[in-house]
C-alpha positions, 0 to 999 in steps of 0.5 A: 947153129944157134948159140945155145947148140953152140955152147951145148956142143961145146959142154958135151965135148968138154966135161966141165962147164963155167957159170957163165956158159951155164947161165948164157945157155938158161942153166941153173948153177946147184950146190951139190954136197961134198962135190961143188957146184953143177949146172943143170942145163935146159935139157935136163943134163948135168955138167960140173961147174970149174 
């Protein structure tokens, strides 16, 4: 398993994700109003950011 399926496997499992992970896998960190900050990850999914 590659390390992006790693931490894609990892993020899936768990509902929150850092920003390191995000930015090591090629997600982008977004601000979101009233809620924080996500990371969008390549696959088109959204994981909030702790």
């Amino acid at each position: 398993m590659s390390a992006v399926g790693a931490v894609s496997a990892g993020a899936a499992s768990s509902p929150n994700i850092t920003r390191d992970e995000c930015t090591s896998v090629g997600g982008q960190i977004t601000s979101r109003p009233y809620v924080g900050y996500a990371c969008t990850l390549p696959d088109g999914t959204t994981q909030p950011i702790t």
